[in-house]
Backbone bond lengths (Angstrom), bond angles and torsions (degrees), N, CA, C in turn:
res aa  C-N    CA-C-N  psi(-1)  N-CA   C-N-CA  omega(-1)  CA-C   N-CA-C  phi
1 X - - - 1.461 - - 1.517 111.35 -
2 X 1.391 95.65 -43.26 2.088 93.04 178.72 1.482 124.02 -63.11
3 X 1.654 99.56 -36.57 1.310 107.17 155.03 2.087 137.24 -40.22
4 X 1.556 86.77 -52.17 1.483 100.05 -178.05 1.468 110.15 -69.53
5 X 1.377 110.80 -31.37 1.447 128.36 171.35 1.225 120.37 -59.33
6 X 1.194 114.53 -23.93 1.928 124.19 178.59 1.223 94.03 -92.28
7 X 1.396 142.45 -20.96 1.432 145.74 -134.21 2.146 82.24 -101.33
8 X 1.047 67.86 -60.25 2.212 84.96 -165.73 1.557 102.69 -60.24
9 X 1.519 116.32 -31.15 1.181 137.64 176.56 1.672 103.05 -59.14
10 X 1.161 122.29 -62.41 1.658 130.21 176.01 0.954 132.53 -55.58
11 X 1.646 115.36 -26.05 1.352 105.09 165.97 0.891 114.25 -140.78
12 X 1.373 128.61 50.29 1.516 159.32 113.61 2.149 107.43 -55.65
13 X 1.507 103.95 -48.14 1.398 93.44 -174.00 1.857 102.45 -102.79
14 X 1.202 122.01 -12.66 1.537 112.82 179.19 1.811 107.88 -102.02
15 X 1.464 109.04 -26.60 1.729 102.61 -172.22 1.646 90.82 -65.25
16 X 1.009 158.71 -26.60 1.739 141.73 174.33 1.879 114.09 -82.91
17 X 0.877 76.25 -1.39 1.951 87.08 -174.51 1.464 107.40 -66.58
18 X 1.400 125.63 119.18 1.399 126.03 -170.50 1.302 103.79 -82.19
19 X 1.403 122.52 175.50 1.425 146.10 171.92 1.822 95.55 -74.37
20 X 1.637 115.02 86.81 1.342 110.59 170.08 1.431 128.46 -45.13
21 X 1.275 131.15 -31.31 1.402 104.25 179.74 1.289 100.92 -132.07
22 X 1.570 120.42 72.18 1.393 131.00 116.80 1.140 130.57 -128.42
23 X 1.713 104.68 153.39 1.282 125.10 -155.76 1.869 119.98 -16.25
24 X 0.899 111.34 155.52 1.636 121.22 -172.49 1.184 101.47 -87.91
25 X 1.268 116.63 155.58 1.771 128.09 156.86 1.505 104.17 -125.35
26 X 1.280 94.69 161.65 1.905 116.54 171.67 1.074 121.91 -124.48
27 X 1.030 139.64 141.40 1.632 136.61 132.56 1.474 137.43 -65.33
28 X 1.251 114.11 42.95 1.530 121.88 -163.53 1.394 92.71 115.38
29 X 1.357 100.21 174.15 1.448 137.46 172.97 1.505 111.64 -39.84
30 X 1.361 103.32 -54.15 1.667 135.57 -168.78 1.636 112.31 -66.32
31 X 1.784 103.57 -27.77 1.598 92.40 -173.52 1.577 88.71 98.99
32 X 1.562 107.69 169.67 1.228 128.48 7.05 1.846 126.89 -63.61
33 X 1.446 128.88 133.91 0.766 134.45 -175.98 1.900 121.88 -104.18
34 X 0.991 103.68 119.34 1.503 109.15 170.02 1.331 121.58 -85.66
35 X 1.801 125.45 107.84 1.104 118.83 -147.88 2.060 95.14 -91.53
36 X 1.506 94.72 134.90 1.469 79.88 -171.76 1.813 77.51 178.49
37 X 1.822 89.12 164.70 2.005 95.65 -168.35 1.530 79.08 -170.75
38 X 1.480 90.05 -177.79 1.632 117.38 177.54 1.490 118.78 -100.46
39 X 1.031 90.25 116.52 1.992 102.34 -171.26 1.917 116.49 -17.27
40 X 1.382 101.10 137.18 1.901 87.16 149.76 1.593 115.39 -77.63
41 X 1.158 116.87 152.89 1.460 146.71 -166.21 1.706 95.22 -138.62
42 X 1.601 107.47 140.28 1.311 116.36 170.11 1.585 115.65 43.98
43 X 0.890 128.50 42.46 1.602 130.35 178.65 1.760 113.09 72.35
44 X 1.571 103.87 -0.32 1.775 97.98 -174.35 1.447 107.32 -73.20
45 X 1.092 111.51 -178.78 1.510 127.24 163.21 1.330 130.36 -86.87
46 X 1.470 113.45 130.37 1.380 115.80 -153.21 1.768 102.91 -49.00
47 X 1.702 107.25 -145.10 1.360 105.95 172.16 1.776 119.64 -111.85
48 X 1.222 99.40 17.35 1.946 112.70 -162.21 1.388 90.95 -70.99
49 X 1.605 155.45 18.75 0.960 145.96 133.29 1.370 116.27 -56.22
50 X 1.453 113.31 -64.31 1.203 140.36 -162.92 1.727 108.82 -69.60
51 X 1.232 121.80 -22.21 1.399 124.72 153.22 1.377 137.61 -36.44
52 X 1.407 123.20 156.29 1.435 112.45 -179.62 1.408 128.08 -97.36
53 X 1.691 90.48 1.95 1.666 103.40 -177.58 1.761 103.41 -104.04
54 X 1.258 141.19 16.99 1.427 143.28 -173.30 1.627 97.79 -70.00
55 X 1.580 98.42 -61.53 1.705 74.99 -175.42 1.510 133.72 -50.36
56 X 1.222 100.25 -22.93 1.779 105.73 -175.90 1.048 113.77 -86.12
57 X 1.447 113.90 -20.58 1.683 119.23 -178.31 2.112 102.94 -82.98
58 X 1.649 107.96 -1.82 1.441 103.39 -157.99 1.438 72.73 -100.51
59 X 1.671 130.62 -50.57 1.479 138.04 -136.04 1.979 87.66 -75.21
60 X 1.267 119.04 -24.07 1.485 114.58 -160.40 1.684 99.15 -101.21
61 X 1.165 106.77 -20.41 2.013 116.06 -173.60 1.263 94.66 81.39
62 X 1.411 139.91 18.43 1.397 113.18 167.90 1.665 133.46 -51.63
63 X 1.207 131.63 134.27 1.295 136.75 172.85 1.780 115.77 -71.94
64 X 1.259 106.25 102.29 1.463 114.14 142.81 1.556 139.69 -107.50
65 X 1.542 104.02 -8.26 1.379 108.37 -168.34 1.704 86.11 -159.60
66 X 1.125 97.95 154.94 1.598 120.08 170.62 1.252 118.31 -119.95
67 X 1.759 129.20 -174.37 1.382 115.80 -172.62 1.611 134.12 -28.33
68 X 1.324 141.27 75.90 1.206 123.70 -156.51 1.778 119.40 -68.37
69 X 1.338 105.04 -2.97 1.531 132.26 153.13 1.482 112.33 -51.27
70 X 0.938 130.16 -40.52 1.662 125.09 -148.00 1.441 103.48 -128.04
71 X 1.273 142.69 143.26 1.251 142.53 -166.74 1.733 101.58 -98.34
72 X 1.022 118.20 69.49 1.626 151.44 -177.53 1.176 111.33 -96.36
73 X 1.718 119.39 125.78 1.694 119.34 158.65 1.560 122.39 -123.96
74 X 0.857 106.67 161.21 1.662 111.75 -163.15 2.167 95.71 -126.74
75 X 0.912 115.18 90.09 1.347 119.26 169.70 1.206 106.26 -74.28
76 X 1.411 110.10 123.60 1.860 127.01 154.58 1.213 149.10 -139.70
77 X 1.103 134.48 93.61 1.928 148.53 -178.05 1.181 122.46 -59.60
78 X 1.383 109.36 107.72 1.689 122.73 164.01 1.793 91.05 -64.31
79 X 1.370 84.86 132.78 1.934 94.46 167.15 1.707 96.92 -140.40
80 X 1.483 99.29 84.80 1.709 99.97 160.54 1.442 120.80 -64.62
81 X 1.168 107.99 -53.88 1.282 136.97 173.34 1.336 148.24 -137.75
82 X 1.321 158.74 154.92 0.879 137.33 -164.66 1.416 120.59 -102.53
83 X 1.817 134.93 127.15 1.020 145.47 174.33 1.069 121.28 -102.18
84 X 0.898 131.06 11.23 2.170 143.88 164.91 1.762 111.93 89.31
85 X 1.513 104.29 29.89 1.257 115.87 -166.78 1.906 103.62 -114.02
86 X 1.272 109.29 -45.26 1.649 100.18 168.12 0.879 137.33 -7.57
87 X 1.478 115.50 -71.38 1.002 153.58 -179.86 1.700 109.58 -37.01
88 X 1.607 110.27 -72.52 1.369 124.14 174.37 1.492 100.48 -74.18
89 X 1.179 159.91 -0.73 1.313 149.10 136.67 1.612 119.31 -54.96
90 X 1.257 110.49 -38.92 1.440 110.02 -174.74 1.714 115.14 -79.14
91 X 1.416 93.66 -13.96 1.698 106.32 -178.08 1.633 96.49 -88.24
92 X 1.247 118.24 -32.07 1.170 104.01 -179.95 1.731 120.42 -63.11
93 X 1.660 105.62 -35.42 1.152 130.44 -157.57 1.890 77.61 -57.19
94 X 1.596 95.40 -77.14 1.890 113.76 -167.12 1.193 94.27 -11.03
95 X 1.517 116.32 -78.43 1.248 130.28 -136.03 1.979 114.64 -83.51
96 X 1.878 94.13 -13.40 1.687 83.76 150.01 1.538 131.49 -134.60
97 X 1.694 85.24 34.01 1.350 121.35 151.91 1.877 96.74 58.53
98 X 1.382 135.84 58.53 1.465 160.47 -101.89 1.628 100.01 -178.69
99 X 1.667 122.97 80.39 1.568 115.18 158.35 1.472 117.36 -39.22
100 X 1.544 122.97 147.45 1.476 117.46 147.16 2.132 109.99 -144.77
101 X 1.323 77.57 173.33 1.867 65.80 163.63 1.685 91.40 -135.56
102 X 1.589 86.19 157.56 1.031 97.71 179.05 1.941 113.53 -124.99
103 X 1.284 104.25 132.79 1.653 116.03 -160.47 1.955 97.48 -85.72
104 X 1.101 100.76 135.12 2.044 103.13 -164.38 0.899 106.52 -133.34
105 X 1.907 135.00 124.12 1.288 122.36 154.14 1.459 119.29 -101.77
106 X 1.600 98.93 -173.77 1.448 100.53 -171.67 1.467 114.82 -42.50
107 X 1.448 123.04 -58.13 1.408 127.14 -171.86 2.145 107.07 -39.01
108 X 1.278 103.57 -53.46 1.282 112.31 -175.29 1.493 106.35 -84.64
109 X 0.715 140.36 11.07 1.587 139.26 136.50 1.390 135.02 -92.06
110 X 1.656 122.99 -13.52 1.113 118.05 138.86 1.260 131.09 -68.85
111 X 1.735 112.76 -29.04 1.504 122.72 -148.43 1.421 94.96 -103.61
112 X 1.122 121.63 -3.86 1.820 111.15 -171.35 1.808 97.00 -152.87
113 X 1.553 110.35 72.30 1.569 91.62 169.82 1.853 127.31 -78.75
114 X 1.298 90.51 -27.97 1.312 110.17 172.38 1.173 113.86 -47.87
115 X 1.536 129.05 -69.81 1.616 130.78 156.86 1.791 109.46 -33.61
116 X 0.539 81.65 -76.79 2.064 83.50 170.31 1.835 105.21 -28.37
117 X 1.069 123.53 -66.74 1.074 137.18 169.97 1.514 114.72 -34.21
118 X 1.369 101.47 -76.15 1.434 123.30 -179.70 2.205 95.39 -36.34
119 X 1.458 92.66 -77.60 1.767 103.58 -174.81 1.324 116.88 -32.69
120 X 1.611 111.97 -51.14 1.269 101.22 169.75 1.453 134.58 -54.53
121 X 1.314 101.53 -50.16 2.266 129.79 -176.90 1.902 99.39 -42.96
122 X 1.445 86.99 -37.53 1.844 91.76 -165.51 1.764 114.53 -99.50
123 X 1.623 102.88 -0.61 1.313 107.23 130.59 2.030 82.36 101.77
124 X 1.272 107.28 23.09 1.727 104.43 161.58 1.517 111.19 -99.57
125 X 1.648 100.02 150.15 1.547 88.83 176.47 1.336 102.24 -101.92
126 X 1.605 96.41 174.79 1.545 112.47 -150.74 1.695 87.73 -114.51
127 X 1.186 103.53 132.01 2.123 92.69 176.39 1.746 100.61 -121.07
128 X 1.235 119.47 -174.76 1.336 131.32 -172.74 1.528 115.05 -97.41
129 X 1.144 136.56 122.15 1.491 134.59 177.54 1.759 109.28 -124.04
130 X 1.567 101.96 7.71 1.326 108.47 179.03 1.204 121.92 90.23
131 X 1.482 113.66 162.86 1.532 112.48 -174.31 1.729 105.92 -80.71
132 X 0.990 122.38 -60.57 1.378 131.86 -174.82 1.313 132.48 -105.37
133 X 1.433 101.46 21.29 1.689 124.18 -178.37 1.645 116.33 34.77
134 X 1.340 122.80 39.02 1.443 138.02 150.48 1.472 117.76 -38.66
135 X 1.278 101.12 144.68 1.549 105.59 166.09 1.242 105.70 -102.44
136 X 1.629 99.66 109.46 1.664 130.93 -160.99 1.268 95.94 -67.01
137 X 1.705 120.10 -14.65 1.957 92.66 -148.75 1.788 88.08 -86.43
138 X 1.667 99.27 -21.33 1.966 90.82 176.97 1.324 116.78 -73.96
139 X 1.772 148.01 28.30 1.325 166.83 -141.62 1.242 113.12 -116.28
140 X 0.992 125.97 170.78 1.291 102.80 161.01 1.432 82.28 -135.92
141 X 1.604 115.57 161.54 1.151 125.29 -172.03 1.742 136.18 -43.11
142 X 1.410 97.51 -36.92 1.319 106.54 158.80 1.325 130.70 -46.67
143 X 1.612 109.96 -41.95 1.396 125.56 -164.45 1.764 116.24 -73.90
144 X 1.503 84.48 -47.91 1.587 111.53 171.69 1.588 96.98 -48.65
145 X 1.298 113.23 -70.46 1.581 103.27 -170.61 1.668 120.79 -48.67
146 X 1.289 98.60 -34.55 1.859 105.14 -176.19 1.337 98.74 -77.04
147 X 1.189 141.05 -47.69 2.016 136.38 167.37 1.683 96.48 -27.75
148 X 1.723 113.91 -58.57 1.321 119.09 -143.16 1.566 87.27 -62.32
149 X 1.608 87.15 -67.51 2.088 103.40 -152.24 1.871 105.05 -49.04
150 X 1.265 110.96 -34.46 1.482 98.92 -173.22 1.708 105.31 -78.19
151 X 1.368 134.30 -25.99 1.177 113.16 159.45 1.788 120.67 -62.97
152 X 1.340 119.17 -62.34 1.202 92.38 167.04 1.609 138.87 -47.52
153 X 0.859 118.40 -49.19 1.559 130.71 173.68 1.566 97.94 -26.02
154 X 1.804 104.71 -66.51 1.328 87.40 -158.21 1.708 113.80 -81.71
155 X 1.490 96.94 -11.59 2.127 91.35 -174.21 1.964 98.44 -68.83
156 X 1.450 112.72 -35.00 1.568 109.83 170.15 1.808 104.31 -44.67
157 X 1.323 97.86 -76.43 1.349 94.22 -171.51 1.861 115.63 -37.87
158 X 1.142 108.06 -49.34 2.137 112.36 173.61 1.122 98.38 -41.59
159 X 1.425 118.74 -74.50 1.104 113.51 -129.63 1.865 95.73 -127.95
160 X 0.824 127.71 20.20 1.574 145.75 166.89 1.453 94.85 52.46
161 X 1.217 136.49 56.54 1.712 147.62 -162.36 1.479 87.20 -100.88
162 X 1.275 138.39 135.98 1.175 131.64 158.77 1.749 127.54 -51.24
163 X 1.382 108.02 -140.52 1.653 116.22 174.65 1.402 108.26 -59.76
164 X 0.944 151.69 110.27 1.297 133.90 141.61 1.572 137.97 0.84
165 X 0.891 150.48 161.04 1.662 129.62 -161.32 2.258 101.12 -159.67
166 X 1.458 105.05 -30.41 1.082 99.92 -154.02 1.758 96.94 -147.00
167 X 1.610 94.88 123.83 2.297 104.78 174.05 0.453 107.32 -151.11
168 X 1.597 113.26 142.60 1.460 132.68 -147.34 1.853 92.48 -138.73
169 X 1.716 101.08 113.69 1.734 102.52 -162.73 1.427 88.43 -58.09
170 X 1.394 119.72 167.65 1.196 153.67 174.63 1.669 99.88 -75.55
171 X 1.294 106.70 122.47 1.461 118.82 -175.23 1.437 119.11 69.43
172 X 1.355 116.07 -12.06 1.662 119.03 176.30 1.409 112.06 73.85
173 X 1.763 109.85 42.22 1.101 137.94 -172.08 1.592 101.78 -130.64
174 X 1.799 92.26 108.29 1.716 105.41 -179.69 1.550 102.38 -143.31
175 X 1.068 92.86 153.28 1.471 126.55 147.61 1.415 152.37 -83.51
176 X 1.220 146.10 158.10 1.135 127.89 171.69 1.489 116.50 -74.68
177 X 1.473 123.69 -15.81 1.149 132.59 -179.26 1.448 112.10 -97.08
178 X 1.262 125.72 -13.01 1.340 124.87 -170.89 1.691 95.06 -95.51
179 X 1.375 109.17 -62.53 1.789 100.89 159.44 1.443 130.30 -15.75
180 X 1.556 99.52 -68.87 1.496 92.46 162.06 1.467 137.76 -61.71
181 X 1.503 110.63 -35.44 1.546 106.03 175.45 1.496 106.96 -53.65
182 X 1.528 125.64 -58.00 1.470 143.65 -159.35 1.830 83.87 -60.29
183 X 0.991 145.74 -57.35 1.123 145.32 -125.83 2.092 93.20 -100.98
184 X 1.763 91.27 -41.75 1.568 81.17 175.92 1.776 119.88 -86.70
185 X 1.406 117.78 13.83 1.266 141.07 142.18 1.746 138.89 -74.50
186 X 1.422 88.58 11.46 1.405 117.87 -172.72 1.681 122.26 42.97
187 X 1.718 97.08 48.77 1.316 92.95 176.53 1.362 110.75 -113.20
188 X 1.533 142.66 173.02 1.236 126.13 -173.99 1.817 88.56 -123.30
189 X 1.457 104.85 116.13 1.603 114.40 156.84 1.442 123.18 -18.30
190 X 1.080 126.78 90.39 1.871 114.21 161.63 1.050 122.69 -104.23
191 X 1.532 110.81 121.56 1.757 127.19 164.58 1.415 122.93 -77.68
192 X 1.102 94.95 -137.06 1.892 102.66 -177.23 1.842 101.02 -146.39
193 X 1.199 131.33 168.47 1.461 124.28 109.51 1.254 129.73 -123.60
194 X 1.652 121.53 -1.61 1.554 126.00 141.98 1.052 120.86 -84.25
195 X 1.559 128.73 131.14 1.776 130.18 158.04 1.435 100.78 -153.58
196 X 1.378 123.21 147.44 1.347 142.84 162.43 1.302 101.91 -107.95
197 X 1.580 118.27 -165.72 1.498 124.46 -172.56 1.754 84.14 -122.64
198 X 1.116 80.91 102.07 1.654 91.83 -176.81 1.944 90.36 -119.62
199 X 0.886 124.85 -5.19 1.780 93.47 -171.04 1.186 111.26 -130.79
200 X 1.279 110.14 51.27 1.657 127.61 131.89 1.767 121.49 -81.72
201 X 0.923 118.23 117.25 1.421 125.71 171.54 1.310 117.12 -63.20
202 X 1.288 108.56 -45.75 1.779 116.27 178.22 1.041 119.14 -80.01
203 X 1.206 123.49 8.32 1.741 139.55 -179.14 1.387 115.24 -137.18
204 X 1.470 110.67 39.07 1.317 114.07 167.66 1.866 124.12 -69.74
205 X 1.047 140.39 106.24 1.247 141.81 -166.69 1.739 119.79 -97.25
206 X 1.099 112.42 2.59 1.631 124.75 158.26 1.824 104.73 111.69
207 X 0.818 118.08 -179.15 1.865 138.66 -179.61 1.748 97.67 -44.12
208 X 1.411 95.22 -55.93 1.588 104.17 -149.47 1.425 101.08 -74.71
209 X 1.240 115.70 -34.33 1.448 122.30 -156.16 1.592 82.79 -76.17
210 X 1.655 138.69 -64.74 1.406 124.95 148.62 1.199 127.04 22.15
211 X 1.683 89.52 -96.95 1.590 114.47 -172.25 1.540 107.63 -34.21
212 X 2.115 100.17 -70.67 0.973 95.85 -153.95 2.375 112.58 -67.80
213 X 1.005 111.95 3.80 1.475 112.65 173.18 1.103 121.71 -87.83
214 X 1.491 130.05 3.69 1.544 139.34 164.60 0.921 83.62 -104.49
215 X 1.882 138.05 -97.24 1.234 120.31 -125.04 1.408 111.16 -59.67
216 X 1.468 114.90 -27.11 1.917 99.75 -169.10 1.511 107.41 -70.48
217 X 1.139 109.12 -11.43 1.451 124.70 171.56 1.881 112.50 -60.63
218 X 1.456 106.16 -33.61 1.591 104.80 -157.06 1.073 116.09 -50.70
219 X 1.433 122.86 132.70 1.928 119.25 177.79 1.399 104.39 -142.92
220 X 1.540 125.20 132.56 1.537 103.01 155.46 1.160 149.35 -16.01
221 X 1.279 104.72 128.71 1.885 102.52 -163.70 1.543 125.97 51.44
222 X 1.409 112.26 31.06 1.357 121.22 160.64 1.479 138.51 -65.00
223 X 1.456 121.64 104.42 1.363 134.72 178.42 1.575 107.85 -87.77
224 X 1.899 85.92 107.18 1.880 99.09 -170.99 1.603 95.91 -73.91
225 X 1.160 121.79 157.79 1.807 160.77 123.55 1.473 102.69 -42.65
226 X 0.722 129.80 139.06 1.521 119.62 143.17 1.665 92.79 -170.74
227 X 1.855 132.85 144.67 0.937 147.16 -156.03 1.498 100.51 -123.71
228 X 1.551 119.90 95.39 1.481 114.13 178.02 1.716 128.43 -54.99
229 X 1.444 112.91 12.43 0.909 121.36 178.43 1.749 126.99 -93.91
230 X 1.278 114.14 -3.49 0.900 156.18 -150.79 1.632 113.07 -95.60
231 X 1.237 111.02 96.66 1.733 92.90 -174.10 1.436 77.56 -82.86
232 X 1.440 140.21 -90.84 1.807 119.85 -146.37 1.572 114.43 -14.50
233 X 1.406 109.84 -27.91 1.893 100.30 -164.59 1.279 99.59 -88.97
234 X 1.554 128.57 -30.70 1.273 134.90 -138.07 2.452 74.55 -89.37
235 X 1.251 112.45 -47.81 1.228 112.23 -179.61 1.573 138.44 -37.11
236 X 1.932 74.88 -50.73 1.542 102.82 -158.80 1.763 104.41 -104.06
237 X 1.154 105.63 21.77 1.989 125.06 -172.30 1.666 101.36 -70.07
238 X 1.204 102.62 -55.74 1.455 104.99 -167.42 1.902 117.86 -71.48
239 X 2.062 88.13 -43.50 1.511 86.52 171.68 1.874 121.30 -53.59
240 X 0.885 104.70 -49.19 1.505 131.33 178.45 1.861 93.69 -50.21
241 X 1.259 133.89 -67.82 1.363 113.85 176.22 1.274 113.35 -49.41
242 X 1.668 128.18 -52.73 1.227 114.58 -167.73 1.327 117.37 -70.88
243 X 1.513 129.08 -20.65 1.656 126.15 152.44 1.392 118.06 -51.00
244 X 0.904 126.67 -44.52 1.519 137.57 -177.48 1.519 106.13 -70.38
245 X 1.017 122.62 -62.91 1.656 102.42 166.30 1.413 128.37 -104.68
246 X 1.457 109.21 52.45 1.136 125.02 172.59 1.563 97.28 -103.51
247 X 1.771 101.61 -45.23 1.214 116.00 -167.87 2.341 104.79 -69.40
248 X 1.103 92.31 -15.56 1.932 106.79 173.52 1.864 103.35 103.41
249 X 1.583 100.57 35.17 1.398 92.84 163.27 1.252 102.82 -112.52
250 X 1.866 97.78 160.78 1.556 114.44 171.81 1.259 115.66 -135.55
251 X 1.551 114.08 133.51 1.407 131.32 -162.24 1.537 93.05 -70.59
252 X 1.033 105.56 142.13 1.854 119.17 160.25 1.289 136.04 -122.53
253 X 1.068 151.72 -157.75 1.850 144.63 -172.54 1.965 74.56 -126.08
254 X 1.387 80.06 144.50 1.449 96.79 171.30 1.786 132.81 -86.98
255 X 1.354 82.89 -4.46 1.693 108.60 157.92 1.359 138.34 -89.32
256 X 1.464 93.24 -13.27 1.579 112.15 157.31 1.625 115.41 -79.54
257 X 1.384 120.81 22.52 1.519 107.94 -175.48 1.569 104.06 -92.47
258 X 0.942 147.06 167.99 1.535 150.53 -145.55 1.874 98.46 -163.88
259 X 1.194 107.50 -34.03 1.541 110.68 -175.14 1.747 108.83 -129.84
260 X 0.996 97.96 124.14 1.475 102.45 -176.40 1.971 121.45 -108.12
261 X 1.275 99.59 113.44 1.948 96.66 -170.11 1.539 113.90 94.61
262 X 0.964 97.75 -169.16 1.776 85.32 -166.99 1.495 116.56 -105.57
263 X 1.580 116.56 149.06 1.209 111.77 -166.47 1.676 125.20 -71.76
């Protein structure tokens, strides 16, 4: 039954999930906004300048990119649910000794405390993706806060993690008003500027096909995507570090960022 329950769970939270990196649309000024751009190519920088949502993403401090000076990565995991891949991601992490955070909703915080546990012990932080993966920007402020506080509340209580620090809306669907609520809840916005279409299960395409959709991606101060649901990623995790600092990058905690957006 818990099984079938993750099943109804998946594509309930991935069948609305847009094609991340193309271009955004709005509804007004205000959003709603679909966070999404045109790939990096050759080590450049994606197109999240050139977007119509930058100012709001500058006015709120949200994080999509880090030093674009410094050959820096920021690893991060949507965990809607669990697909039997965690597990071998976090071993990958240990063993090439690689921070990440990982983004959790309600479903995966009842259904996996142990993983919760584990993420914290080995020293990743855990961020908020909400209890019921709603599209917050239709909320009204109240609501937004009760999604937030009951995921934190309860991963503190698991895994004794302090305040929370970092949420990432559900579907990468914001507003200018949802920014601010999240932000006057003292959380700091996280985006992306790497993502593939990694979180289909039934469209898994192997390691390489993986690999090769991050690294051609790699750019200074790049904040990875990656969908723990995913056997290609869960495969192609380790190759993908050793390209990345083969190439002279180094992974960092995403709480170490000091500058937020591009310089």
């Amino acid at each position: 039954m818990r099984r079938n329950a993750a099943v109804v769970l998946a594509v309930a939270i991935f069948a609305c999930m847009l094609w991340t990196v193309m271009p955004s649309t709005a509804n007004g000024s205000g959003g709603p906004y679909h966070f999404g751009f045109k790939k990096s190519k050759g080590g450049q920088l994606p197109s999240i300048a050139e977007e119509g949502f930058m100012p709001i993403l500058r006015k709120h401090g949200a994080i999509f990119l880090g030093n674009t000076e410094k050959k820096e990565l920021y690893l991060t995991f949507d965990n809607g649910y669990e697909n039997g891949y965690t597990g071998q991601i976090l071993d990958v992490l240990k063993e090439k000794k690689v921070p990440a955070i990982f983004f959790v909703t309600g479903h995966y915080v009842k259904d996996q405390p142990d993983l919760l546990v584990r993420m914290a012990a080995e020293g990743h932080l855990i961020g908020n993706h909400s209890w019921s993966h709603p599209d917050l920007t239709q909320e009204p402020p109240a609501r937004v806060k009760e999604e937030l506080e009951k995921v934190s509340r309860e991963v503190a209580r698991i895994t004794g993690q302090g305040a929370m620090q970092f949420v990432r809306p559900p579907r990468g669907i914001f507003s200018d008003r949802l920014l601010g609520v999240c932000r006057g809840l003292g959380y700091t916005n996280v985006f992306w500027s790497i993502a593939y279409r990694d979180w289909e299960t039934n469209r898994q395409m192997g390691w390489n096909y993986a690999y090769t959709s991050v690294v051609d991606q790699l750019h200074p101060g790049a904040v990875i995507l990656l969908h723990a649901v995913s056997r290609d990623n869960a495969e192609a995790l380790g190759r993908i570090i050793d390209e990345a600092r083969a190439r002279g990058y180094e992974f960092k905690r995403i709480d170490s960022l000091q500058v937020k957006g591009y310089r």
